[in-house]
Structure formats: C-alpha cells, structure tokens
N, C-alpha and C positions, 0 to 999 in steps of 0.2 A: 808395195802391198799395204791395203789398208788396214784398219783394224777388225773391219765386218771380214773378211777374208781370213785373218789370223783368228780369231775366235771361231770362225767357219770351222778352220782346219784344227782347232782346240776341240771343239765338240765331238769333230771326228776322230781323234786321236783316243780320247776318254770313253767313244762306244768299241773302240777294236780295243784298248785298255778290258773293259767290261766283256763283251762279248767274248775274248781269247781265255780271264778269269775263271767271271760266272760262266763260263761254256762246259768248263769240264767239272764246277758244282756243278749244274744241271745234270752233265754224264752221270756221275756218278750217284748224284739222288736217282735218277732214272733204272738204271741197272740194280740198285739195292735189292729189290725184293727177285731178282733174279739169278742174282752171281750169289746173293748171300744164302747158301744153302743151309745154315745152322746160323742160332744166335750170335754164336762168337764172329763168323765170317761177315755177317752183318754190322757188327761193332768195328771191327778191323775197317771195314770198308766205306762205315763213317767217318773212324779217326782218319782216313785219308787227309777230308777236307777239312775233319774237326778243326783248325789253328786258324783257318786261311778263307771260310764262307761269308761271315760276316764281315771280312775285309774288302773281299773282290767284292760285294755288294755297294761300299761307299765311292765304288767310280758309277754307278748307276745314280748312284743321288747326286754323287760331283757332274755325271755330264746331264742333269734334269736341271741343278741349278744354276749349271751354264748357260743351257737356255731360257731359263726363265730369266735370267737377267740380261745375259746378251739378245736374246731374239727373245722379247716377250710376246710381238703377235704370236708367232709360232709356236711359241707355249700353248696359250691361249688358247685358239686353232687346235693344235693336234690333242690336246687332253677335252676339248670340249665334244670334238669327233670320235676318238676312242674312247670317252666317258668311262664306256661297259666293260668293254675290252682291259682297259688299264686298272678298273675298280676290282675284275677277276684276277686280273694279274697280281694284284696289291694283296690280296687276299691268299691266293696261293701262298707268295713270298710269304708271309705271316704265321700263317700254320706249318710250313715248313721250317722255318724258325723256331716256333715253339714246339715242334715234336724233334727237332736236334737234340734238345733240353730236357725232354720230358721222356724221351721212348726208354731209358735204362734209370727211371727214377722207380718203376715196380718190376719184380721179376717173374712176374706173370707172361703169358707165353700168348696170348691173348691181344693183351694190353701194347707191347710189344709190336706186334705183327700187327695192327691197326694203326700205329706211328712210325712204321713202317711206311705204309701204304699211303699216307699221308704225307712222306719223305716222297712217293715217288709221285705223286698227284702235284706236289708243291712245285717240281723240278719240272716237270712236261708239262703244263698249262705254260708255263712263261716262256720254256722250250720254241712250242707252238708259236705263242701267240707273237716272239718277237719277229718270227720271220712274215708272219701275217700284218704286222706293222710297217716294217720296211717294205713290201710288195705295195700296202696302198701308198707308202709315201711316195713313188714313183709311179706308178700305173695312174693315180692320179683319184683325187675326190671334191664333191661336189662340192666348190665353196662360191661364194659370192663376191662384189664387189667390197664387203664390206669386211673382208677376208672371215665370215662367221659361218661355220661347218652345213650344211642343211641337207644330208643324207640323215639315215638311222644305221642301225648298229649293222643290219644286213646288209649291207653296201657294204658294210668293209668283208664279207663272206664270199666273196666272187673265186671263181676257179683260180685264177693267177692268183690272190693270196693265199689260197689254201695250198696250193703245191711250194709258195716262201714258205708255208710255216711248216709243213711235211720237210722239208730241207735243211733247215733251222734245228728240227727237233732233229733231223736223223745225223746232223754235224755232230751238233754238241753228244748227243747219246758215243758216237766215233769218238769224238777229243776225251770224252770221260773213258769212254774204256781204254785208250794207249794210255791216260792219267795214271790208271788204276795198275797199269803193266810197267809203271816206276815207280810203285810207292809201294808194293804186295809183295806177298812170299809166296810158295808153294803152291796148295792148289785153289787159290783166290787169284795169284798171279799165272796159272795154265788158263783159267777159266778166260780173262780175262785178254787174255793174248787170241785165245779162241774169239771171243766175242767180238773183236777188233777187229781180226780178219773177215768175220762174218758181214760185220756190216760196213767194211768201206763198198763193196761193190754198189746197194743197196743207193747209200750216200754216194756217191760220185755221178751216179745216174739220174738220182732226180737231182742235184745240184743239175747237170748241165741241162737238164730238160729245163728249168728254171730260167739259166741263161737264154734260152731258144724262146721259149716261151716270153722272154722279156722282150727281145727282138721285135716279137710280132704283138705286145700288146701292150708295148710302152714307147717313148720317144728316149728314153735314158740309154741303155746301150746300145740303141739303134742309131742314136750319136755318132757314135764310135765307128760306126761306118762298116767294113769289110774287116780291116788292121784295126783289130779294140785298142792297139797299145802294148805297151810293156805288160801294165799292172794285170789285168784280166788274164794275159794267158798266164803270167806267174802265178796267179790264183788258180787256175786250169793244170799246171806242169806239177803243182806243189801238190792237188788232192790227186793226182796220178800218183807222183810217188810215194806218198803215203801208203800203198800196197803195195807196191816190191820190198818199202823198208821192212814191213810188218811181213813180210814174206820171207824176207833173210833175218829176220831175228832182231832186226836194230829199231827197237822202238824208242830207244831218245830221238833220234834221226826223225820218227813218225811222229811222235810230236812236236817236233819244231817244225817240220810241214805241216802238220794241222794247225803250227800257231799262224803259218804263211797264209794258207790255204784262207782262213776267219781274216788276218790282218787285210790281206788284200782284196777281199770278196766285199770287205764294208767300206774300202777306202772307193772301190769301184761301183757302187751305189752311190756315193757319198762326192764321187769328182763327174757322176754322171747327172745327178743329181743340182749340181752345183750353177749356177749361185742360187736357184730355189732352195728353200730348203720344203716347201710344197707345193703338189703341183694341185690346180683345178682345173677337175675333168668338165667342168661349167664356161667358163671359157680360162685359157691359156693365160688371156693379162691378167688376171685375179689371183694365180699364182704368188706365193709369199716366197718374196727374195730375203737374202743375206741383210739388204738395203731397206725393201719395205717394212722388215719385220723387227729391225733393230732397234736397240736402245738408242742413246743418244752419244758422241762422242765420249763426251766427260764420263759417262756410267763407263762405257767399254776402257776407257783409259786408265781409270781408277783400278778395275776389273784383272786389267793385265800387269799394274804391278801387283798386286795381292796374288796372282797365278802365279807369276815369276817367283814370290819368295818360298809358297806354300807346295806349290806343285813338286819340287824337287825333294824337300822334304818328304810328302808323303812317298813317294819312290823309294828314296833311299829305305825309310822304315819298314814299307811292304816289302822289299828284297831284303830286307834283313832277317822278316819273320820268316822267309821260305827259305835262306839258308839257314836257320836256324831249325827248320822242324824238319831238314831233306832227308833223311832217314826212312828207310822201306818199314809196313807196319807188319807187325808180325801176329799170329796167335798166341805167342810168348811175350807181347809188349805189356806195357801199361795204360790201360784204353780208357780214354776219358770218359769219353761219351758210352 
C-alpha cells in the first residue's frame, strides 16, 4: 500500500470523523426553532452541542487541509468548481457561529428568535449542500484535460444532486434528534424521541432512492455489481434498524446505527469512488486520480509522520471533552449559552 492510498483512506476517515460529528450539530441547529418551544427549551437544546461544535468542526478543516496538501489538484479542481456552493457554505458556518455567541447576549425576545433562525439557516445550508457535493463528486463534472472545472454553478443543481442533498439534510436532521434523546430531560427529551421516529421513515426512503438512483446515473455503485459488498448493505441493515431501536425505546442503540449508517454510507462513496477522487463527465481519462492529483512523495511522507504523532492526540482530547460534558441537560442546569 502506497502512500496516495493511505492518505486516500486518511481523507476518508476525517469526512466520516466530520460528517458522524458535525451531523448531529447540523441536527440539532436544524430542529432548534422547532423542538424549542420556550426560550429556556431552546437554550437547553443549544447547550447540547454548546462544549463540542466548534470542535467537531476542526475535522472539516483537518480533512480540507489534507487535501490540499496531499491531493492539491483536487483541491484546486473541486473548490474552483464549487466556488459558490462552498462560499455559501462558508458563510452559513460563520453566522452560525456567531449567533451561538450572540443569541443570549440581549434578553429581548425578538432579538432572540432571529439568532435562532439564523442557528437553523446556518445548520441546513451545509446540511444540503454536503450531500449535493458528494452526488457531483460521483455522477461526475465537466473537467478538462487540464484537470480545470468549466461547468457553472448550475451544473452542480441536476436532480441526482438534489435528492444527495435532500438525504444529507434529512440524515443529519435524524442523527441530531436521537443526539438530542441522550442529552434532554423531560419534555424536550418526549419531544424529541417523537421527532426521531417521525423522521426515520422519511430518511430511509430517500436515502435508498438515492442508492437506486445512483445505480442508474453514475458508474460508482453500479461498480459494485448485483453483490454491493459487505459495506453498503451494513449501511442499508443499520439505517433499518435505527427504527425498531427508536421503536422499543433504545435510542443509544439508535445512535450508534446512525453513527453506522453515515460511517459506512461515506466510506461507500469514497471506495466507489476510489482511486478518482473526481470523476469527468467530459471525458473518463481526465478524471483526477489519487496519483494525478498528488503531491510529491517527500510532501506525503513528511505529511504522514506529522499525522501519526498529531492525529492521536487530537482523539484522545476530543473523547475527553465528550466524557467530560456526558451529562443530560436539564431546565434546572447551568446554561452557557
């Protein structure tokens, strides 16, 4: 195994890292102005993620600057093609950030319920737009020989990405509400238990249509033949039983199938995907590989000792902060935010 392969599989580790994280931020920004029927409920329902959003965000920057240094065409390439896409995304994430900060600095009721609304605009734009991202990385976009993007922004707007992003957002909105049915009390956590059950049917149905639809408008899991593999149906068994768990009451259980469910859904993009890391719907050989797209030996070498000592570190610290804050949040707590 070479080094473009192990950084391959690095990158994809750091978006199911990201995606499993930031999925159930997204949830729970998304549901705020829903489940939080009073101020307080709403405060309770930030402190959730209060300790833990700005963390789960630094695998998004760790797996950007993974590729930009291990695969810098493909940097190059996909942020020059998503320009707009990733400049609204950037911007979401931003105001969402600063209305964390800002929505309990007045106690205006007003003021309030507009940093609210701003909380849940921040979380559904990137919601959306990540699954709209990964549909084009697979289904494929115009590039040239010169691996340089020459669609526009509406290219990336085709039906097969809109139903990734319809999927995307209605995952993570699921992972945030079982989130929020281990971290609540009373009736933020019935509400919440409700809302959970509501919407796996919703999610589980456009995921697969997703899957079907990929069959017939991409060359990625039509790959895979008849027999996808292990990984795919473990992704398929897992967001099944995410509703029987939440059905008999075991929603730890429902979250560790929804971490299955995300884990394996991107590793299965990501090994369908493989060794592209993009495909051109211009012609096939213009495709950027693991190999076209990489840096040079000595960069990726240097790369993977600095991973090896840094990577573990931040692990251990991030598991430290979440048993440190594991505690359900209550209307009786002490609410930061």
């Amino acid at each position: 195994m070479d080094l473009n392969i192990i950084w391959f599989i690095l990158v994809t580790v750091l978006f199911i890292g990201f995606f499993f994280l930031e999925g159930f931020d997204y949830g729970v920004g998304i549901l705020l102005p829903f489940l939080g029927k009073d101020d307080k409920a709403r405060r309770v329902i930030i402190n959730t993620i209060g300790p833990h959003w700005d963390g789960n965000e630094v695998w998004l920057l760790t797996a950007g600057g993974a590729i930009f240094a291990a695969f810098p065409h493909w940097y190059a390439t996909m942020f020059s093609g998503f320009y707009l896409a990733l400049f609204l995304m950037l911007v979401a994430i931003i105001v969402r950030a600063v209305s964390f900060e800002f929505r309990s600095k007045d106690e205006n009721s007003k003021w309030r319920n507009t940093w609210d609304w701003i909380i849940f605009f921040g979380s559904a734009v990137p919601a959306l737009l990540w699954g709209v991202a990964l549909a084009n990385l697979i289904r494929g976009l115009p590039i040239d020989e010169t691996m340089t993007y020459t669609g526009g922004f509406f290219n990336l707007l085709n039906p097969y990405a809109i139903v990734g992003g319809v999927a995307s957002f209605l995952l993570f909105t699921l992972h945030g509400a079982i989130f929020l049915t281990l971290k609540t009390t009373d009736d933020i956590l019935e509400s919440a238990k409700a809302t959970a059950r509501k919407l796996w049917l919703p999610s589980t149905i456009v995921l697969l249509l997703f899957v079907v639809y990929s069959y017939i408008e991409t060359d990625v899991i039509a790959g895979f033949g008849i027999n996808p593999g292990v990984v795919p149906i473990v992704a398929l068994l897992a967001i099944l039983s995410v509703g029987y768990f939440l059905k008999v009451k075991r929603e730890g259980w429902a979250f560790i199938m929804m971490g299955i469910t995300i884990a394996f859904s991107t590793i299965s993009i990501f090994s369908g995907l493989f060794p592209r890391v993009m495909v051109s719907s211009t012609n096939p050989d213009w495709s950027l590989t693991i190999y076209n797209a990489s840096s040079s030996d000595y960069t990726l070498g240097v790369m993977s000792i600095v991973a090896l000592i840094f990577v573990p570190i931040v692990l251990i610290y991030q598991s430290w902060t979440y048993w440190v804050f594991r505690k359900r949040i209550s209307r009786k707590s002490e609410l930061e935010y």
